[in-house]
C-alpha positions as a Markdown table, in Angstrom:
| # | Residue | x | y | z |
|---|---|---|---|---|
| 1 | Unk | 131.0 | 139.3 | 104.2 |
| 2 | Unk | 127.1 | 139.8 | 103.5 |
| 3 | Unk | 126.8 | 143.4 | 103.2 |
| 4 | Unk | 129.9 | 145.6 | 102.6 |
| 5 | Unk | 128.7 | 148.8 | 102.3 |
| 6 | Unk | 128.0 | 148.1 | 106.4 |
| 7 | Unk | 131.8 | 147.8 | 106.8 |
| 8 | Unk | 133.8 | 150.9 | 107.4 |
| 9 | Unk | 137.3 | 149.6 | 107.7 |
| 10 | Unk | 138.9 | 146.4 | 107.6 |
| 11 | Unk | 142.3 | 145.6 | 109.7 |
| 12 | Unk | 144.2 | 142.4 | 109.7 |
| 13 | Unk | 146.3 | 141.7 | 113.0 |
| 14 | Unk | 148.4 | 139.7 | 114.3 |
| 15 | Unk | 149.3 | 138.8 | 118.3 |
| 16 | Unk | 152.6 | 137.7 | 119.5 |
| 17 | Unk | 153.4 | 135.7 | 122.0 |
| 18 | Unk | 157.2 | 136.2 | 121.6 |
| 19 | Unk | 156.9 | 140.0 | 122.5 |
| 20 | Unk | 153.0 | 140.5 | 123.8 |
| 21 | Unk | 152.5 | 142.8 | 120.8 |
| 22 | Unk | 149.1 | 143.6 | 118.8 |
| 23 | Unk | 150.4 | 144.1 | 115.2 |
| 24 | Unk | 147.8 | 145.8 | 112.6 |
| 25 | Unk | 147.3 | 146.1 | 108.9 |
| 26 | Unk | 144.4 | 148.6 | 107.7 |
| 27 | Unk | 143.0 | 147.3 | 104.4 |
| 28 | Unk | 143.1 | 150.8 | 102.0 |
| 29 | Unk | 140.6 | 148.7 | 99.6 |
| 30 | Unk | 137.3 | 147.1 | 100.5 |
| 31 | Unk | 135.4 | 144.6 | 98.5 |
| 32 | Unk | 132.8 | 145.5 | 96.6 |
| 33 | Unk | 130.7 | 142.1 | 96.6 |
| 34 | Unk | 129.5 | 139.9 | 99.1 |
| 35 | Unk | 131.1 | 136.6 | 100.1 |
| 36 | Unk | 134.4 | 135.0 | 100.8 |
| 37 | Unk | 137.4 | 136.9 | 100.0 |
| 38 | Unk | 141.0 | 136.9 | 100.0 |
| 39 | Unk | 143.0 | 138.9 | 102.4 |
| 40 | Unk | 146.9 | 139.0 | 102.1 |
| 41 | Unk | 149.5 | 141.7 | 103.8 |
| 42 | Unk | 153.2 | 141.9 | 102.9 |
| 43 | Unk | 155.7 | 141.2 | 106.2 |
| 44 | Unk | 157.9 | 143.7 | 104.8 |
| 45 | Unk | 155.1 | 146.1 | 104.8 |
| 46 | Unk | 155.9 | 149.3 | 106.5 |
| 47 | Unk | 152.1 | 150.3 | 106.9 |
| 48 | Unk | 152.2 | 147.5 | 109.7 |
| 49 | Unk | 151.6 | 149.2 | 113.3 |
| 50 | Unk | 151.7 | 148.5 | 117.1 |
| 51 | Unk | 151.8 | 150.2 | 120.3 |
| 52 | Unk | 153.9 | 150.1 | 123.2 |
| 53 | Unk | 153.1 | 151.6 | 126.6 |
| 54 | Unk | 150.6 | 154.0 | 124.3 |
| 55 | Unk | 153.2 | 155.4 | 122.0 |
| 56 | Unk | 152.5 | 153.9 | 118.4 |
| 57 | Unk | 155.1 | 152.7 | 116.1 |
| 58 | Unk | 155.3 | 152.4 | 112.0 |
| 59 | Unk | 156.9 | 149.3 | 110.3 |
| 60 | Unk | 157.6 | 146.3 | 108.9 |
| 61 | Unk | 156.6 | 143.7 | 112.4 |
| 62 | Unk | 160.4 | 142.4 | 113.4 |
| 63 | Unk | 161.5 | 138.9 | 112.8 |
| 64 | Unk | 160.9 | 138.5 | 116.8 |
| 65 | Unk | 156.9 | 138.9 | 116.6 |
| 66 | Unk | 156.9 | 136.3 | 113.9 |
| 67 | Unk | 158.8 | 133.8 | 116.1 |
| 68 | Unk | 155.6 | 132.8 | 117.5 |
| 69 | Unk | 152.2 | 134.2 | 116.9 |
| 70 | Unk | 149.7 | 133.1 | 119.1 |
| 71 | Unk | 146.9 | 134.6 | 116.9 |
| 72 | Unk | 145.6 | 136.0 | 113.8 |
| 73 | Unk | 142.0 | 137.5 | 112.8 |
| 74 | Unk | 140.5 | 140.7 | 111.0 |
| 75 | Unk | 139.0 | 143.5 | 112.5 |
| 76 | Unk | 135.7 | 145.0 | 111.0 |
| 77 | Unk | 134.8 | 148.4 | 111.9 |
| 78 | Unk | 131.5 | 149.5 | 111.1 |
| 79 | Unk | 130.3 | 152.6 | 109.1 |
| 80 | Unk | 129.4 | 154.9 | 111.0 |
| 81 | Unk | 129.0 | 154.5 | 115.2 |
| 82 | Unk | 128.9 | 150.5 | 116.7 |
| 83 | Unk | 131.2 | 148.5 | 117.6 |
| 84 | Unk | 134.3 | 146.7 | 116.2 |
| 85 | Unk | 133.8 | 142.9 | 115.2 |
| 86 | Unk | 136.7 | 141.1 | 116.0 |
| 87 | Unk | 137.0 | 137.8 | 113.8 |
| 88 | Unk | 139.7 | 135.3 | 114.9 |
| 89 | Unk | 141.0 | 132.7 | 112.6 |
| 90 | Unk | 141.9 | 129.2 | 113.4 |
| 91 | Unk | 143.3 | 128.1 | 109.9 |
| 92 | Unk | 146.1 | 130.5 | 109.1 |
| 93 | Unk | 149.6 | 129.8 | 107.8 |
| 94 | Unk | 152.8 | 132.3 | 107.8 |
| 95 | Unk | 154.5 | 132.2 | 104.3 |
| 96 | Unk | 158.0 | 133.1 | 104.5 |
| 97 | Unk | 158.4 | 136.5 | 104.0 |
| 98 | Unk | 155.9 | 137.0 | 101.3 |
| 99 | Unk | 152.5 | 137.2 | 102.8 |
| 100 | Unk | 150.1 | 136.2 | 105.6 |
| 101 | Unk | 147.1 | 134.2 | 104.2 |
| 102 | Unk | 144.0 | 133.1 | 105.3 |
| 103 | Unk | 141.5 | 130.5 | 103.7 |
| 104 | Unk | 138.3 | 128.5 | 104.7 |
| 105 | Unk | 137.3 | 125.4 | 102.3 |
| 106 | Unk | 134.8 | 123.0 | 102.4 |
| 107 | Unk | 134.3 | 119.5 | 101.2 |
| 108 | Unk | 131.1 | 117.6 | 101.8 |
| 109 | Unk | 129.3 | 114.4 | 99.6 |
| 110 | Unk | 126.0 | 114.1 | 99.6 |
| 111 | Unk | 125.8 | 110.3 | 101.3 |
| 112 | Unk | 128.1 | 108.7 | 103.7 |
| 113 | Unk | 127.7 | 104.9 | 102.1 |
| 114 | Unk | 127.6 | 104.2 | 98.6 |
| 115 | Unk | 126.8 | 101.4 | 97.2 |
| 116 | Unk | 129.9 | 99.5 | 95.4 |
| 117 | Unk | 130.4 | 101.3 | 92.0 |
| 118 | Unk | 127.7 | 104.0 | 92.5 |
| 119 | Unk | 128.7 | 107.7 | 91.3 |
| 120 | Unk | 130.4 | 109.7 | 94.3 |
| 121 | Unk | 129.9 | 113.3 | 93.9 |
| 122 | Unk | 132.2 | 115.2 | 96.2 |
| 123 | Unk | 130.8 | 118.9 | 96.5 |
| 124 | Unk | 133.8 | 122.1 | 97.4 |
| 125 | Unk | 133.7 | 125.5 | 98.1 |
| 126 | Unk | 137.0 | 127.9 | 98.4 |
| 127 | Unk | 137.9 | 131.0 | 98.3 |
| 128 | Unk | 140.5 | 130.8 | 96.4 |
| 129 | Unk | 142.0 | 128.3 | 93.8 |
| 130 | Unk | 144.3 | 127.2 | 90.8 |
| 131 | Unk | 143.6 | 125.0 | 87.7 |
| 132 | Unk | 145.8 | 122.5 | 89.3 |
| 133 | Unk | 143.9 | 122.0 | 92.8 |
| 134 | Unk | 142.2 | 118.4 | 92.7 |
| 135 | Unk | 140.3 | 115.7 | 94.5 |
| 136 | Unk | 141.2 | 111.9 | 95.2 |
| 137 | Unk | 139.5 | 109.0 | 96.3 |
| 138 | Unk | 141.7 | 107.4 | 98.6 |
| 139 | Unk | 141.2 | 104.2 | 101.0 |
| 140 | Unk | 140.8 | 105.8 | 104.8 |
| 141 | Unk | 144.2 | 106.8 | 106.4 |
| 142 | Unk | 146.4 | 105.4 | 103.3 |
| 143 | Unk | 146.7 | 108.8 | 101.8 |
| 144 | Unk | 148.8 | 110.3 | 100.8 |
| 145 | Unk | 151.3 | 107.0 | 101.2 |
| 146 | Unk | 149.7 | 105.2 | 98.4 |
| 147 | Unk | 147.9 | 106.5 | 95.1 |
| 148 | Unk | 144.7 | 107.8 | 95.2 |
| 149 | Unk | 142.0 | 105.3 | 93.5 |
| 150 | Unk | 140.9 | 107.8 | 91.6 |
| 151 | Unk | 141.4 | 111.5 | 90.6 |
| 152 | Unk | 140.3 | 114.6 | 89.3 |
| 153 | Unk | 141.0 | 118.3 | 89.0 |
| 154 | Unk | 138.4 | 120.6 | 90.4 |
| 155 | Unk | 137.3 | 121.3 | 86.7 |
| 156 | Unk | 136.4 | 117.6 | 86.5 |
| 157 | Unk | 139.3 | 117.3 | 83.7 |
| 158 | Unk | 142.3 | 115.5 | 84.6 |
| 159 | Unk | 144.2 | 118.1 | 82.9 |
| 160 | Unk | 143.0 | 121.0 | 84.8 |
| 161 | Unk | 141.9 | 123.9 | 82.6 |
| 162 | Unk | 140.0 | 126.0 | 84.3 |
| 163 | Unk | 140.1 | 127.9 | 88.0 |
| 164 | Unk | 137.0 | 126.6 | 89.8 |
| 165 | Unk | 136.6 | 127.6 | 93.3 |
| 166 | Unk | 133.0 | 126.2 | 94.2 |
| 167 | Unk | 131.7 | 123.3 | 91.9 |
| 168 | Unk | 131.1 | 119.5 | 92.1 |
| 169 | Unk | 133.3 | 116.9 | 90.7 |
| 170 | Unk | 132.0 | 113.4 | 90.0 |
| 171 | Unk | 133.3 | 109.9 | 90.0 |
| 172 | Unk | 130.9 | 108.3 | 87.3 |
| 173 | Unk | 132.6 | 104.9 | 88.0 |
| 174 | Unk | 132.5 | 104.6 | 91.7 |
| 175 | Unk | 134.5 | 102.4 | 93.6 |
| 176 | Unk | 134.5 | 98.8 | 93.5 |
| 177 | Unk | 135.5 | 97.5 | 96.7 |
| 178 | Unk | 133.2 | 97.6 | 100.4 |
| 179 | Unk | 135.3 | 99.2 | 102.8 |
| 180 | Unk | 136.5 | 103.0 | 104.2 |
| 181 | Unk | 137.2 | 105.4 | 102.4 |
| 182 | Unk | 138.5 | 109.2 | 102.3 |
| 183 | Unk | 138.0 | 112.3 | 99.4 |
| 184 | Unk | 140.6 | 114.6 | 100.0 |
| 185 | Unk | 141.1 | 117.9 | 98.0 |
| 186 | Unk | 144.8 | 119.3 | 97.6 |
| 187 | Unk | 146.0 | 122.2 | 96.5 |
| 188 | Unk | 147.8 | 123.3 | 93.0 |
| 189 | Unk | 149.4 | 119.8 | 91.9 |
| 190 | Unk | 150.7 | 118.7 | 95.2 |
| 191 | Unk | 149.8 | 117.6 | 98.5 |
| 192 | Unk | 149.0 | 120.8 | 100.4 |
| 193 | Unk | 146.0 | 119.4 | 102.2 |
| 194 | Unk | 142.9 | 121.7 | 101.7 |
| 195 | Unk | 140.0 | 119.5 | 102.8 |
| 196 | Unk | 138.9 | 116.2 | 103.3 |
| 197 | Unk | 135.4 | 113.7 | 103.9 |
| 198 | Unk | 135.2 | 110.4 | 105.1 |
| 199 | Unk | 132.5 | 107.5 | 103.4 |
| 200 | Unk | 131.8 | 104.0 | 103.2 |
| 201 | Unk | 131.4 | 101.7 | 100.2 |
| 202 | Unk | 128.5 | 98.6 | 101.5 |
| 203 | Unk | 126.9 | 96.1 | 99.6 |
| 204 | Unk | 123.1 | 97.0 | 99.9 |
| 205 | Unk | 121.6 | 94.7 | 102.7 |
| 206 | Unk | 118.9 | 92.2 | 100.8 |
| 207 | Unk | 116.0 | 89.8 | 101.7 |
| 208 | Unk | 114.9 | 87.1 | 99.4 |
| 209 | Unk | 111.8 | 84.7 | 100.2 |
| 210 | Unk | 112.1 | 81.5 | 99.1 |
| 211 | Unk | 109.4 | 81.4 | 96.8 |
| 212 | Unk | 107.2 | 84.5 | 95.1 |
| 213 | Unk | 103.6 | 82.7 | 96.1 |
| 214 | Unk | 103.5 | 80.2 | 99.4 |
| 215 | Unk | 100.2 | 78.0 | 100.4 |
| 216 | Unk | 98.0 | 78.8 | 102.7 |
| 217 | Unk | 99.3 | 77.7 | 106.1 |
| 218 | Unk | 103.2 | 77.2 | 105.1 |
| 219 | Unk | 106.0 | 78.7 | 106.4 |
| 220 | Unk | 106.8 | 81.8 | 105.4 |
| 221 | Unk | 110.8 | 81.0 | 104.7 |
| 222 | Unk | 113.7 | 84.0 | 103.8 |
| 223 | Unk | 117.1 | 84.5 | 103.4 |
| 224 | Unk | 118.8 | 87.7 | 103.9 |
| 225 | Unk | 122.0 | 89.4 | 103.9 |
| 226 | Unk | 122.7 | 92.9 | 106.4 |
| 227 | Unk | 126.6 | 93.6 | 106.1 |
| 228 | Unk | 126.2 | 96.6 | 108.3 |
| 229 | Unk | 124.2 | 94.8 | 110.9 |
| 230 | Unk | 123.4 | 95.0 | 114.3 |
| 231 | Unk | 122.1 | 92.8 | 116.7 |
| 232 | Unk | 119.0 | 94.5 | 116.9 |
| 233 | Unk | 118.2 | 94.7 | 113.1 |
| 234 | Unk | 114.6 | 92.8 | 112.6 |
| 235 | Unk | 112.3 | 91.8 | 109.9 |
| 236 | Unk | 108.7 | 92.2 | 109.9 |
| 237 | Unk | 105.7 | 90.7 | 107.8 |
| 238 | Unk | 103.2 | 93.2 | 106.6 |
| 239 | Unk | 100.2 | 92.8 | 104.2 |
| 240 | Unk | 101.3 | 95.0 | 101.3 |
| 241 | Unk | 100.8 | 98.6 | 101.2 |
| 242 | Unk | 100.7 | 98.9 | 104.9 |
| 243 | Unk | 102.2 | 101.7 | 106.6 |
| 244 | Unk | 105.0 | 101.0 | 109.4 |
| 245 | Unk | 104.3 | 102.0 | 112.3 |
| 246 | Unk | 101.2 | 103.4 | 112.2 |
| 247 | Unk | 100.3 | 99.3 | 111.3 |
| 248 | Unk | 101.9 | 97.1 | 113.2 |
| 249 | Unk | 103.8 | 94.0 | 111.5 |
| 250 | Unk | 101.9 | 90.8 | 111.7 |
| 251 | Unk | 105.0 | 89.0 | 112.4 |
| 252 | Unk | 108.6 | 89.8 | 113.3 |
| 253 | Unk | 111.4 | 88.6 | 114.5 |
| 254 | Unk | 115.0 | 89.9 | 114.9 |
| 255 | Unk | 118.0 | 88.8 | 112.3 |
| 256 | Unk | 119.1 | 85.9 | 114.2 |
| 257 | Unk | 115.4 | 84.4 | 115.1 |
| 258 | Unk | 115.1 | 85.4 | 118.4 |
| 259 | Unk | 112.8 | 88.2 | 120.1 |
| 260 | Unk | 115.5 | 89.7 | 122.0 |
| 261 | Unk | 118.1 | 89.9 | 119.9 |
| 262 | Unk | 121.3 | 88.5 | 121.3 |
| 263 | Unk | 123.6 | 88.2 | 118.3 |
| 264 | Unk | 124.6 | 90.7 | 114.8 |
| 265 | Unk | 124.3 | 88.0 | 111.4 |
| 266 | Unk | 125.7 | 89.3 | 108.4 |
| 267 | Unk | 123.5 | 86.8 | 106.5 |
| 268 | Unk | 121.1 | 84.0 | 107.2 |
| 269 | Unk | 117.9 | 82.9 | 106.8 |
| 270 | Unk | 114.4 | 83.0 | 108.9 |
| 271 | Unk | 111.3 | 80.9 | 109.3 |
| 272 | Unk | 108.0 | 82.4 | 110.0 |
| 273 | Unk | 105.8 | 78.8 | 111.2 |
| 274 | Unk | 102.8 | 81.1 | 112.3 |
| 275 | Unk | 100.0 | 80.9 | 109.6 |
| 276 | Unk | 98.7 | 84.5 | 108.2 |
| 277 | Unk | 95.9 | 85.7 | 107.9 |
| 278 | Unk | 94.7 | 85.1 | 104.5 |
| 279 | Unk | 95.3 | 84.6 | 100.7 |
| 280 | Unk | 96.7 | 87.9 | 99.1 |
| 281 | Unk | 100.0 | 89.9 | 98.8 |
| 282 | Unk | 102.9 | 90.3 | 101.1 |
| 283 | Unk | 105.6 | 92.1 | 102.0 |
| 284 | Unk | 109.1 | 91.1 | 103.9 |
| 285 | Unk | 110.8 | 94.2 | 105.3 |
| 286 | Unk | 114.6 | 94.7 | 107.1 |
| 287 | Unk | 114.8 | 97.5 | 109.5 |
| 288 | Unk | 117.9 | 98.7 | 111.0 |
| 289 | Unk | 118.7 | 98.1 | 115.0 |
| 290 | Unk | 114.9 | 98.5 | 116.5 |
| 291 | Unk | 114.1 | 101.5 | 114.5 |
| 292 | Unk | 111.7 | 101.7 | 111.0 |
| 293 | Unk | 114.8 | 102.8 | 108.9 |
| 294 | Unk | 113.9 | 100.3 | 106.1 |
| 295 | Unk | 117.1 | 98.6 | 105.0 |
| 296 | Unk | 115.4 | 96.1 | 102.3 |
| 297 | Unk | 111.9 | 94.5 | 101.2 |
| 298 | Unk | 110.5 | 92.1 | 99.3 |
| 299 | Unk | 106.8 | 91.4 | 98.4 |
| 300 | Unk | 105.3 | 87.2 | 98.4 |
| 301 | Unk | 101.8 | 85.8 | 98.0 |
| 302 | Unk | 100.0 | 83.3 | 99.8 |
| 303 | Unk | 97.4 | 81.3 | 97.5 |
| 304 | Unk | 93.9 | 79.8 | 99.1 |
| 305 | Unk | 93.7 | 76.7 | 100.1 |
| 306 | Unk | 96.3 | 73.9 | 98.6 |
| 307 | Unk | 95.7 | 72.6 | 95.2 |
| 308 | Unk | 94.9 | 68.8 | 95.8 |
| 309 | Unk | 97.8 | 66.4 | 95.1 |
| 310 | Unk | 97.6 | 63.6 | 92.2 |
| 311 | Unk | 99.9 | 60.8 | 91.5 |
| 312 | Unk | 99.7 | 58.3 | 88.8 |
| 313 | Unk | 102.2 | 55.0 | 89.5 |
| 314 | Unk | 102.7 | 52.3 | 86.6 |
| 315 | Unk | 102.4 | 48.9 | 87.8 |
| 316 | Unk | 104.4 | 46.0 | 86.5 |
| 317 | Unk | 101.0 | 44.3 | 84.9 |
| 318 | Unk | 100.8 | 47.2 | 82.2 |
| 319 | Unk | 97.9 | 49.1 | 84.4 |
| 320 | Unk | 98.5 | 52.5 | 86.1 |
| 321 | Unk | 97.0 | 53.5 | 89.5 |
| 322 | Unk | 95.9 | 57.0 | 89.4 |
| 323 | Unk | 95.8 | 58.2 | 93.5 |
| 324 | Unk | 93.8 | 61.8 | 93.8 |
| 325 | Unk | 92.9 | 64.3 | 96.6 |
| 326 | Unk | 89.2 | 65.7 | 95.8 |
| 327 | Unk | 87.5 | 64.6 | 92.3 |
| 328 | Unk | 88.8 | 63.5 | 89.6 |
| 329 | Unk | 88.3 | 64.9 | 85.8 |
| 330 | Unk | 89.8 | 63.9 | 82.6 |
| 331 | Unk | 89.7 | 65.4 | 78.9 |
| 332 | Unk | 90.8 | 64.4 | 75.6 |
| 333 | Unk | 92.8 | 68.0 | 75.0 |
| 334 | Unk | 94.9 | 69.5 | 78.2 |
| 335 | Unk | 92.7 | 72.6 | 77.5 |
| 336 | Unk | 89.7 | 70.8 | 78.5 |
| 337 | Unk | 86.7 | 70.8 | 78.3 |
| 338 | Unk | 86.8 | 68.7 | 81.7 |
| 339 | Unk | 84.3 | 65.6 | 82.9 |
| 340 | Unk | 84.0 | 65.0 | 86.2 |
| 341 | Unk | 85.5 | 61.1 | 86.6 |
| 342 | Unk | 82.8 | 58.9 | 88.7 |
| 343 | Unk | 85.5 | 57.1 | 90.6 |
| 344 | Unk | 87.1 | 57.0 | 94.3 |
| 345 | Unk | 91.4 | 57.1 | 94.9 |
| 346 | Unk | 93.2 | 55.0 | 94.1 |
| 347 | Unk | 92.2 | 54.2 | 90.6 |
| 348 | Unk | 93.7 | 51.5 | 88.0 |
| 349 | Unk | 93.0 | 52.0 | 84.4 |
| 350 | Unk | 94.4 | 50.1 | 81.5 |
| 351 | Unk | 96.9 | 51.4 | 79.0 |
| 352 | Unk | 95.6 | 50.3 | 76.1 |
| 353 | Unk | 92.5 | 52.7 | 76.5 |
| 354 | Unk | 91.9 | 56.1 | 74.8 |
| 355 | Unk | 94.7 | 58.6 | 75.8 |
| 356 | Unk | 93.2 | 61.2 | 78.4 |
| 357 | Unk | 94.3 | 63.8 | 80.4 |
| 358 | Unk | 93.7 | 63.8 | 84.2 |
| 359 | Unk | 93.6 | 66.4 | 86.9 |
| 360 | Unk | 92.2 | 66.4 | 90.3 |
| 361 | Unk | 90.3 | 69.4 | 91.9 |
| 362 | Unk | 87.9 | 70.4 | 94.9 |
C-alpha cells in the first residue's frame, strides 16, 4: 500500500468452487502507514457476506465454501469516485478455523557464486515475523532431510531475541566445500517454508605464467585453472593497461589451444611461440565463453635482448676454460669496477693466478 489515505475501503474475499459463491469481509480499520501489512478475518465471523440470485446473506461462510476455494484476494475501493482494484493472491493458506492469512516474503543474496569460505549475506523482507523465524545454508535439494550447514535466526543470534521482519543475516565463515547450494528461511522454529535462493560455492578460476620476466623472443608459457569452464573460454595477451575491446589482444587462443574451441579444460596450460612485440610489461587475461567477462589475469615482462651466456669448465691439468658470448670483463670485487678482458672464447687461464671475478656482456 503506497498511499492509504487514497483507499476508501478494504474487502477481503474469498471464491468457492464448491458452491460458485463470492464471500466478502469489509475491513472496519485501515492502515495508517504505507507498506506491507497483515490482513486476517475470523471463519466464524458473522460480518462475512454473499449473494445469491441478488438477495444478500449475513454469516459465518459454511464449512461447504471452504471445501475448496478456488481463490482469495482483497478488494480496494477508492476514496471517493474510480474504480475497485481487485488484488488476487497466489500465496494463501486456510488455517483451521482460526483465520485466513496472507503473506508475501522475499529472500535474495547479493551474488550467485561465492568463493569457498567467503561471507554469504542472505538479504529478507516479510511482513510479518517471530523471534524464532531463521535461515539455513543447506546443500541444493538435501533440505530439509539433512541438517542445515549452517544457521541463524533472522536477528543474526542463534537464540532469537528479537522480531526482525526485513534485515540481513550473515554467514561470516562461508562455506567450505565447491558445489550447490540452497538458503532457505523457515518460519517460528520449524520447517514452515517461507522462502528460499539458490548459489554456487567455485574455486576462483586462476592463470599463472611460468615465470614473472621472459626473454625477448621466448615463449610466452601459462598454466591455468577454469572450474566453471566452457569450451569457448579464451586467453588473450595484452600490453598492460590496455583496454579490452576497444584494443585488441596481441595474441589469444582458446583454453584448450585451439582457435575454434572444440573442447571445455578445467585446467591446463598454454604456449604462446609467436614473439611480441617488444621489452616491457604484460598482461595474461581469462575471459569467460567468447565474451570480455574477465575471469582472471596476470601481468609478466619480457626483458631486451638475452643476457649473453658464460661457462667456466675445469680441466683435469689444473687450468679452467672460460667460454663467453660477447666480451669478457673481470674485477677483483663482484661490485666491480669492470675491465674489459682482451681475449676471444674459449679461454684457459691458470689457477694459481690472482682470484678475479668474470662476467660476459654486449
Amino acid at each position: 500500500m503506497s498511499n492509504p489515505s487514497d483507499v476508501g475501503s478494504v474487502s477481503l474475499y474469498f471464491l468457492s468452487a464448491s458452491d460458485k459463491n463470492l464471500y466478502l469481509y469489509d475491513i472496519d480499520q485501515l492502515p495508517e502507514s504505507s507498506g506491507w501489512h497483515e490482513i486476517s478475518a475470523s471463519l466464524h465471523s458473522t460480518e462475512w457476506h454473499w449473494y445469491i440470485d441478488s438477495e444478500i446473506f449475513f454469516g459465518a461462510p459454511p464449512d461447504l465454501s471452504l471445501q475448496n476455494v478456488s481463490e482469495v484476494g482483497i478488494l480496494l475501493r477508492p476514496t471517493g469516485s474510480g474504480k475497485t482494484t481487485e488484488i488476487g493472491l497466489d500465496n494463501f493458506a486456510l488455517l483451521g478455523e482460526e483465520t485466513v492469512e496472507f503473506t508475501q516474503s522475499i529472500l535474495t543474496l547479493p551474488s550467485q557464486t561465492f568463493e569457498p569460505g567467503e561471507i554469504i549475506s542472505v538479504s529478507f523482507d516479510r511482513p510479518s515475523g517471530t523471534k524464532k523465524d531463521w535461515i539455513g545454508l543447506y546443500e541444493k535439494a538435501e533440505a530439509p532431510a539433512t541438517p542445515s550447514i549452517l544457521w541463524r535466526y533472522t536477528d543474526g543470534t542463534q537464540s532469537g531475541n528479537e522480531i526482525i521482519k526485513k534485515g540481513t543475516v550473515s554467514f561470516a565463515e562461508g562455506l567450505p566445500e565447491p558445489g550447490e547450494y540452497e538458503a532457505r528461511m523457515y518460519s517460528n522454529d520449524d520447517y514452515d517454508l517461507i522462502s528460499s535462493a539458490l548459489f554456487s560455492v567455485r574455486k576462483p578460476p586462476t592463470l599463472t605464467p611460468t615465470k614473472e620476466a621472459f626473454n625477448s623472443g621466448e615463449s610466452i608459457k601459462l598454466t591455468f585453472t577454469n572450474p566453471n569452464a566452457t569450451p569457448l573460454d579464451w586467453v588473450g595477451i595484452y600490453r598492460k593497461g590496455d583496454e579490452a575491446p576497444a584494443v585488441p589482444s596481441i595474441f589469444w587462443f582458446y583454453t584448450d589451444g585451439t582457435k575454434t574451441g572444440d573442447t571445455s579444460l578445467s585446467e591446463g596450460s598454454l604456449e604462446f611461440d609467436e614473439s611480441l612485440p617488444g621489452a616491457g610489461d604484460y598482461e595474461i587475461r581469462l575471459y569467460a565463453n567468447d565474451s570480455y567477462e574477465l575471469l582472471a589475469n596476470a601481468t609478466f615482462s619480457i626483458g631486451g635482448d638475452a643476457p649473453p651466456a658464460i661457462n667456466i669448465v675445469r680441466n683435469g691439468n689444473g687450468t679452467i676454460t672460460v667460454s663467453f658470448e660477447g666480451k669478457l670483463q673481470s674485477a677483483s670485487t663482484v661490485n666491480g669496477p669492470w675491465h674489459d678482458v682482451d681475449a676471444v672464447s674459449p679461454l684457459t687461464l691458470n689457477t694459481d693466478e690472482t682470484v678475479q671475478f668474470g662476467r660476459a656482456v654486449r
